[in-house]
Steps between C-alpha positions, in 0.01 A plus 500: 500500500447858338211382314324345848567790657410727231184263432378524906614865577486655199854598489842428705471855672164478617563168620800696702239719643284246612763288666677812694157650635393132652878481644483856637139414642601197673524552871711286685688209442374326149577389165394674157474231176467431182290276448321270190157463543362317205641657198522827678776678685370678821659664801435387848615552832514320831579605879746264685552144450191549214604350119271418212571162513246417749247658317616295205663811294782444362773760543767609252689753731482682811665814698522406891380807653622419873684701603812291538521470163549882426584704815873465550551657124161753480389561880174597423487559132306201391405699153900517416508103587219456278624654229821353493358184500294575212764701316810260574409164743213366307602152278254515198639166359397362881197640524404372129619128544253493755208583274288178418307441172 
């Protein structure tokens, strides 16, 4: 997964950059993936009930932004969610079993 990421970012920490300024820049409820398109890795995101899938991405793993999913422990600190979910939540060996060939 280092290599992909390395290979479509250009390293692991810019591809940490990338994915916290499209979470911090998504307004409202939404979704921020991972996703494979062709043989490259590429950040997306989507507002609401939006996913990849129906625009026949496929995703390798996501941070929900609602709300709901981070209030009750940050209040309004969405960049401290996002970083512990980078730093500590994210499941490499999940996100890479869902890589295709």
């Amino acid at each position: 997964m280092e290599a992909r990421i390395s290979d479509s970012f250009g390293s692991y920490r810019q591809f940490y950059k990338d994915f916290s300024e499209i979470a911090s820049a998504q307004f409202g409820s939404g979704w921020v993936w991972l996703i494979q398109d062709s043989q490259t890795l590429r950040i997306t995101a989507t507002s609401n009930a939006g996913t990849p899938v129906a625009e026949g991405q496929l995703p390798l793993l996501c941070i929900d932004l609602w709300e709901h999913a981070y209030y009750l422990d940050y209040q309004n600190r969405c960049d401290d969610y996002v970083t512990t979910f980078l730093d500590k939540l994210v499941s490499w060996e999940f996100a890479e079993g869902n890589i295709t060939a």
